[in-house]
C-alpha positions as CSV (number, residue, x, y, z in Angstrom):
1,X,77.4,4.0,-178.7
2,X,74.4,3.5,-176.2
3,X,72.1,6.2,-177.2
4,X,70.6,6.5,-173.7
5,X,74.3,7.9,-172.3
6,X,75.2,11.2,-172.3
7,X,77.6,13.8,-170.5
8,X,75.0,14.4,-168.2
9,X,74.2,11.1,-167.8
10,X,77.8,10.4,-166.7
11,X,78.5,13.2,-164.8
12,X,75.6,12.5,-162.6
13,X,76.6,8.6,-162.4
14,X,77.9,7.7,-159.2
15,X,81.7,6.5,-159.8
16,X,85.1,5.9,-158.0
17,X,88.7,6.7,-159.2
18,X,91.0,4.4,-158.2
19,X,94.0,5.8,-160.4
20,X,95.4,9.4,-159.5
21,X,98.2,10.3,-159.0
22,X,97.3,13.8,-156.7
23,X,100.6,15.9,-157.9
24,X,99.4,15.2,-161.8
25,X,96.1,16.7,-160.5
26,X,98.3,19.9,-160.2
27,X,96.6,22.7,-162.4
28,X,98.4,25.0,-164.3
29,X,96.9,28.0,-162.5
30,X,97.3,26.4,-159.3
31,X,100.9,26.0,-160.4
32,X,102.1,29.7,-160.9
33,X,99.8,30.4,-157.5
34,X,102.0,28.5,-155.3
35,X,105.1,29.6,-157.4
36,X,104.5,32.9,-156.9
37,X,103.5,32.4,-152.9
38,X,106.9,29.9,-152.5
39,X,108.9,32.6,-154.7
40,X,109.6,29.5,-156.7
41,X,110.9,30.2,-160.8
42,X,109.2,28.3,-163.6
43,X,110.8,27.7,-166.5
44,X,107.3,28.6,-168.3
45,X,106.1,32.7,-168.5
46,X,102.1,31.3,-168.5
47,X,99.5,29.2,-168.2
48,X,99.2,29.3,-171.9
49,X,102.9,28.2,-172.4
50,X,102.5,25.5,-169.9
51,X,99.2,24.1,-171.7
52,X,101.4,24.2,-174.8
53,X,103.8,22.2,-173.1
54,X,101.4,19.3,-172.6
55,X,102.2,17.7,-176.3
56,X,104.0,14.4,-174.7
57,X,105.9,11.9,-177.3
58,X,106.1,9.5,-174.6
59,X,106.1,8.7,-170.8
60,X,109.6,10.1,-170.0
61,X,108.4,13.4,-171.8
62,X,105.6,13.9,-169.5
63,X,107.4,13.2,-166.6
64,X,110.0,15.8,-167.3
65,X,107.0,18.2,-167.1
66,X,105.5,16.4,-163.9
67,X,108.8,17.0,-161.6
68,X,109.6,20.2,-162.7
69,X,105.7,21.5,-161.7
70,X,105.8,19.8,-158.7
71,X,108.8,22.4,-157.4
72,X,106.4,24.2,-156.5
73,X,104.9,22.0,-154.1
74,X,106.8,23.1,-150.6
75,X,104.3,23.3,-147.2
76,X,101.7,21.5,-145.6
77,X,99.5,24.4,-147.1
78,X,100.0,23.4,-151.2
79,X,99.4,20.0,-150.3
80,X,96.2,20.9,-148.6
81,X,95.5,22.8,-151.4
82,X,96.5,20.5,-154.2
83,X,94.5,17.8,-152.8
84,X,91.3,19.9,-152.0
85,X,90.8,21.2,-155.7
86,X,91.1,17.4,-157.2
87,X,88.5,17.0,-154.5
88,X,86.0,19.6,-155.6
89,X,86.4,18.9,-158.7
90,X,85.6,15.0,-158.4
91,X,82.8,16.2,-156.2
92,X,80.8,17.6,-158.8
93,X,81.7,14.8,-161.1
94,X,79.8,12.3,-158.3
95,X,82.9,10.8,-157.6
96,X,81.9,9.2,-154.4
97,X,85.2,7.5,-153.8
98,X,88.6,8.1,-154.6
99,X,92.1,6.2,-153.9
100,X,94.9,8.5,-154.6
101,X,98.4,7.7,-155.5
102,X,101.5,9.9,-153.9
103,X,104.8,10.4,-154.3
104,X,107.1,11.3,-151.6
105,X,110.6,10.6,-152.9
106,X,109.6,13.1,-155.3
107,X,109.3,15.4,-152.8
108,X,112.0,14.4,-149.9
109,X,114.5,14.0,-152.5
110,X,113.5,17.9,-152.7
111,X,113.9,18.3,-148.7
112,X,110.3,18.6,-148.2
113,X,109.7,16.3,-145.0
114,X,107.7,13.0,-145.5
115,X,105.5,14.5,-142.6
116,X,104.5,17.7,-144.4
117,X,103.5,15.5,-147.6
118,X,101.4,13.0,-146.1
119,X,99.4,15.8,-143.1
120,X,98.3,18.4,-145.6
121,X,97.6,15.6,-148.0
122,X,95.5,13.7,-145.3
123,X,93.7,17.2,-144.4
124,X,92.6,17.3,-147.0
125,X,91.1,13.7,-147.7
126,X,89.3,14.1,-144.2
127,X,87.8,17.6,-144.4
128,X,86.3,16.3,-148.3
129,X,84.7,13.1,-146.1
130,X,83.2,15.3,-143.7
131,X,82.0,18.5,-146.3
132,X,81.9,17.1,-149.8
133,X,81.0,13.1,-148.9
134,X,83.4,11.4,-150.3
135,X,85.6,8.6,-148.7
136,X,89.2,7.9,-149.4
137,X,92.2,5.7,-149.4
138,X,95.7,6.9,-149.9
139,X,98.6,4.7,-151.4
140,X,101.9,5.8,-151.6
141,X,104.0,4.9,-154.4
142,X,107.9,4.0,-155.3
143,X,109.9,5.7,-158.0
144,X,110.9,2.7,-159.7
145,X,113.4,5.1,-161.4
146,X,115.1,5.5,-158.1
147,X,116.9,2.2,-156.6
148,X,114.6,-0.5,-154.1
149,X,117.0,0.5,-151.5
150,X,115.8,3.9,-151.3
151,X,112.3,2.7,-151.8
152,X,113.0,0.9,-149.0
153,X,114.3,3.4,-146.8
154,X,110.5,5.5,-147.6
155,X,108.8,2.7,-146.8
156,X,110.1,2.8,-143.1
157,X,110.2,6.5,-143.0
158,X,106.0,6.0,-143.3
159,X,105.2,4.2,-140.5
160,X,104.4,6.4,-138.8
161,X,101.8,7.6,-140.5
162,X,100.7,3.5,-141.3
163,X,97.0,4.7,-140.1
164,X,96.7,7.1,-143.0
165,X,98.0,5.1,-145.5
166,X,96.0,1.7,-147.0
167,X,98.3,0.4,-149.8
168,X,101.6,0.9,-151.9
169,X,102.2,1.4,-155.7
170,X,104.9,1.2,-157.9
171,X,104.8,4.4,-160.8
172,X,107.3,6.5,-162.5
173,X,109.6,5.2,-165.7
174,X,108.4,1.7,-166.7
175,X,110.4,0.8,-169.4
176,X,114.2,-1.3,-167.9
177,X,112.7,-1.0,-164.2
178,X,110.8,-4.5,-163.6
179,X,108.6,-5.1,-160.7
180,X,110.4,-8.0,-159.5
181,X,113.4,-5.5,-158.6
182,X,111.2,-4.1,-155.9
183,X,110.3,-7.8,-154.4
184,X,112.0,-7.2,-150.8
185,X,110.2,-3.8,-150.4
186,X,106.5,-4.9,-151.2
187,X,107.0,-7.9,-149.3
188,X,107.8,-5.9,-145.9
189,X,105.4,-3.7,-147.0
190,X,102.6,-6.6,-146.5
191,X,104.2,-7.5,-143.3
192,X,102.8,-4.2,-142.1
193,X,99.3,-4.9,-143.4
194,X,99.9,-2.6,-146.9
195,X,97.8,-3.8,-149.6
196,X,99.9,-3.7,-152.8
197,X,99.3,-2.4,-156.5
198,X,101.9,-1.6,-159.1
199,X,102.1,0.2,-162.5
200,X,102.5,-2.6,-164.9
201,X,101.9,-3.3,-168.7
202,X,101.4,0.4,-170.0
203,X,104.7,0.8,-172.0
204,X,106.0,-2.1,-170.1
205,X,106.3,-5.5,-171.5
206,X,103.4,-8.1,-170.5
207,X,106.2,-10.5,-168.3
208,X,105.6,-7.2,-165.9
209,X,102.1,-8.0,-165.1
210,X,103.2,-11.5,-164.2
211,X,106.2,-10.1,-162.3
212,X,103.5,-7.7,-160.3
213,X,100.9,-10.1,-159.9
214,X,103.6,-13.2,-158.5
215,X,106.8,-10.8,-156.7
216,X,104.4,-8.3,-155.4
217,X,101.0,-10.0,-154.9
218,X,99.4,-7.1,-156.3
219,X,95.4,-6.9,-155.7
220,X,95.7,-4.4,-158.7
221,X,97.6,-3.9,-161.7
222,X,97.4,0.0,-163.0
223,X,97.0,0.2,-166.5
224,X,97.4,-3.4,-167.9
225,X,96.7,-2.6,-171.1
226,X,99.2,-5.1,-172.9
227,X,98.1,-7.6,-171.1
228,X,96.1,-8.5,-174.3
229,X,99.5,-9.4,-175.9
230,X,99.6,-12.9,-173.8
231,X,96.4,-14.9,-173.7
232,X,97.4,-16.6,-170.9
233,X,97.9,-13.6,-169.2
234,X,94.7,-12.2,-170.1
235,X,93.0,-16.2,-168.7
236,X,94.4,-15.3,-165.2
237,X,93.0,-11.9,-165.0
238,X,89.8,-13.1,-166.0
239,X,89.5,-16.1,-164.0
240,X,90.6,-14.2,-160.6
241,X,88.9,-10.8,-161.2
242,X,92.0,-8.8,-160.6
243,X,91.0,-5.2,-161.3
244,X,93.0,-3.1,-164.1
245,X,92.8,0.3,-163.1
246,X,92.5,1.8,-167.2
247,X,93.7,5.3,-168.1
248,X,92.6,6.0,-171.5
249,X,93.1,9.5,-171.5
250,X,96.3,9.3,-170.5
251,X,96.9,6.1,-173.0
252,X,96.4,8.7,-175.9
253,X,98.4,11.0,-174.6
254,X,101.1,9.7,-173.9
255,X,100.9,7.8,-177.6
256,X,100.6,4.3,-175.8
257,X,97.5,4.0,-178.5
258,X,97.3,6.4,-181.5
259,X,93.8,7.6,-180.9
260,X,91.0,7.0,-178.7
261,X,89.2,4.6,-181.0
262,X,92.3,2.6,-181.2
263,X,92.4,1.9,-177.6
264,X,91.2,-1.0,-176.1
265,X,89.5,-0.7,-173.2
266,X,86.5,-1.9,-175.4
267,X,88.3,-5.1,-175.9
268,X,89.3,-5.6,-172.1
269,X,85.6,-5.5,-171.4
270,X,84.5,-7.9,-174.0
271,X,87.1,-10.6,-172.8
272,X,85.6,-10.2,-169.4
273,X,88.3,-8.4,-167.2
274,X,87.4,-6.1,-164.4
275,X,88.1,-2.9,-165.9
276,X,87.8,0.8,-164.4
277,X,87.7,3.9,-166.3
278,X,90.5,6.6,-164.5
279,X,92.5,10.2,-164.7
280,X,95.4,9.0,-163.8
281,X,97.4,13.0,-164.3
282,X,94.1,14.9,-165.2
283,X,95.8,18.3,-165.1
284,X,98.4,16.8,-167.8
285,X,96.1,14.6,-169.8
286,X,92.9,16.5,-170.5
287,X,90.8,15.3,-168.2
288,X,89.2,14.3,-164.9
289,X,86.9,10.8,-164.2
290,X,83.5,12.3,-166.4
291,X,86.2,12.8,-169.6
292,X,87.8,9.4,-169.6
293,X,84.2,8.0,-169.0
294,X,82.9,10.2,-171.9
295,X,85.6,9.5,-174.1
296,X,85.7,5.9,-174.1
297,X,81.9,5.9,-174.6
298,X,82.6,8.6,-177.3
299,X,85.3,6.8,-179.5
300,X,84.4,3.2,-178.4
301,X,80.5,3.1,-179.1
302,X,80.5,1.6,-175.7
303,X,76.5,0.5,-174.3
304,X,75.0,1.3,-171.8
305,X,75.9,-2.0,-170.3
306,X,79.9,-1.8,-170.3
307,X,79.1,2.2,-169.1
308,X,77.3,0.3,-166.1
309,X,80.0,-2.8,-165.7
310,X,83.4,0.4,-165.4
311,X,81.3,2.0,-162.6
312,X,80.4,-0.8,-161.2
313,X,83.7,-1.9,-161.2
314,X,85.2,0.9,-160.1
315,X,83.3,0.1,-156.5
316,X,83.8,-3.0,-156.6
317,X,87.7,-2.7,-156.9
318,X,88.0,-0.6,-154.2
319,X,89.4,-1.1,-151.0
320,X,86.8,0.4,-149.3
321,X,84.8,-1.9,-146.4
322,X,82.1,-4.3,-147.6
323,X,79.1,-2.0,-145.8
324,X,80.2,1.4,-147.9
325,X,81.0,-0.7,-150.6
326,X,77.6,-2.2,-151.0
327,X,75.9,1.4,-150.1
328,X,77.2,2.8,-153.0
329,X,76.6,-0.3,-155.6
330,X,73.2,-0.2,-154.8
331,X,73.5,3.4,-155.2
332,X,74.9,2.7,-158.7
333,X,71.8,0.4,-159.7
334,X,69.2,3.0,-158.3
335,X,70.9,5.8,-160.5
336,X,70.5,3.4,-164.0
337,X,66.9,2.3,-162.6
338,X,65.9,6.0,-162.4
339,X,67.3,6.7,-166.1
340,X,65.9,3.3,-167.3
């Protein structure tokens, strides 16, 4: 562990997220405040009660929790408001960039319109550009628990609203739901100029990278971490640079690794793949961008060097424009040359 890192050090380090998904953002206090304003019924009598809640044995038990919260979630107004406390958060973590993930089916399937998701959502992303700094991309993503035909029929219920939206993703239950089922989708999908990422390779089997890498021509695979299971797999990541967007919060949580110094992230780095350090549910998983940074350095001994190479990465796997990405890279070097 680089002696010359330390929570302040991080907090103040200029970073992107490029793994949040903005409903597991979702706060347990913000939770009963749009309850009670929506007159919508919780299962839970407190905050304390849903904190305890928060003891996952697997994926499928944290997304139990994750829908039922998101009840709550009915106007333009909560998404507004969701959105703009992950911002404010991130701000004062120097998150400079940040490309959120959102679900809509979770929401139509509720009768909330597609419309009222993605406007206070987008509110939201520009008033935090124009106040707090930081740009944005937003990529909607496909419940691959749901069929590809109704993935399909969200995917032309967005355009629309193409301008506001950069790329698509692929989350929800990963086990029995390969990537290749959604091949027709992600291929129209690009045929409107969408960027593509998927979920791949966190409880799922590595043939699911491969799957999203060749079906969907992914740019990024989220999570990835069994990737290390196939070293062939782990060659073509390498030799092509394609970015894993790492949780490891939200690894340990879930009990994809047992602890945090079992994870390995460390690893990842070390074989030379383009890893990034991200949330991915903070309000669920005990932490925002500074806490996944701080407890990978924490519980992996990580240098100063692999600190740099996530944050760096983390830019440089962004879809952000070549001019703001470069502004902010060299914004990254003059922030380790000042702490040199």
């Amino acid at each position: 562990m680089s002696p010359d890192i330390s929570e302040t050090f991080i907090q103040g380090m200029p970073k992107a997220e490029l793994h949040i998904h903005i409903e597991g953002s979702l706060e347990p206090e913000l939770m009963f405040e749009l309850a009670g304003r929506n007159g919508v019924a919780l299962r839970y009598a407190s905050v304390e009660e849903v904190r305890r809640a928060y003891d996952f044995s697997d994926l499928q038990s944290f997304l139990d929790l994750y829908y039922e919260g998101m009840r709550v979630l009915l106007h333009e107004q909560d998404f507004y408001d969701l959105t703009r406390a992950y911002l404010q958060r991130i701000s004062a973590q120097n998150v400079r960039h940040t490309e959120i993930f959102f679900d809509p089916q979770a929401h139509t399937d509720r009768g909330v319109p597609f419309e009222t998701v993605v406007a206070g959502i987008r509110r939201a992303l520009v008033d935090a550009e124009q106040q707090l700094g930081i740009s944005s991309k937003l990529i909607m993503c496909f419940l691959r628990h749901l069929s590809a035909e109704r993935a399909m029929e969200t995917l032309r219920t967005s355009l629309p609203y193409r301008e506001w939206i950069v790329g698509v993703g692929l989350d929800s239950s990963e086990v029995g739901h390969p990537p290749e089922d959604f091949k027709a989708v992600f291929d129209e999908a690009r045929e409107h100029g969408l960027l593509t990422v998927a979920h791949a390779g966190e409880e799922g089997p590595p043939e699911y990278i491969w799957q999203a890498l060749d079906d969907l021509k992914v740019s990024r695979i989220d999570h990835g971490v069994r990737c290390v299971e196939d070293p062939k797999l782990v060659e073509r990541l390498r030799e092509e640079q394609i970015p894993l967007t790492v949780c490891p919060l939200s690894n340990v949580k879930l009990r994809v690794f047992d602890s945090i110094q079992d994870h390995n992230l460390k690893r990842m780095l070390d074989l030379g793949l383009c890893v990034t350090a991200n949330s991915d549910d903070p309000a669920y998983f005990g932490g925002y961008v500074d806490e996944n940074f701080h407890a990978a350095w924490e519980g992996l001994h990580l240098s100063r060097d692999a600190v740099y190479r996530l944050a760096k990465n983390s830019f440089w796997a962004s879809f952000l424009g070549a001019e703001r990405k470069q502004r902010l890279l060299n914004e990254l070097d003059d922030y380790f040359a000042s702490h040199s």
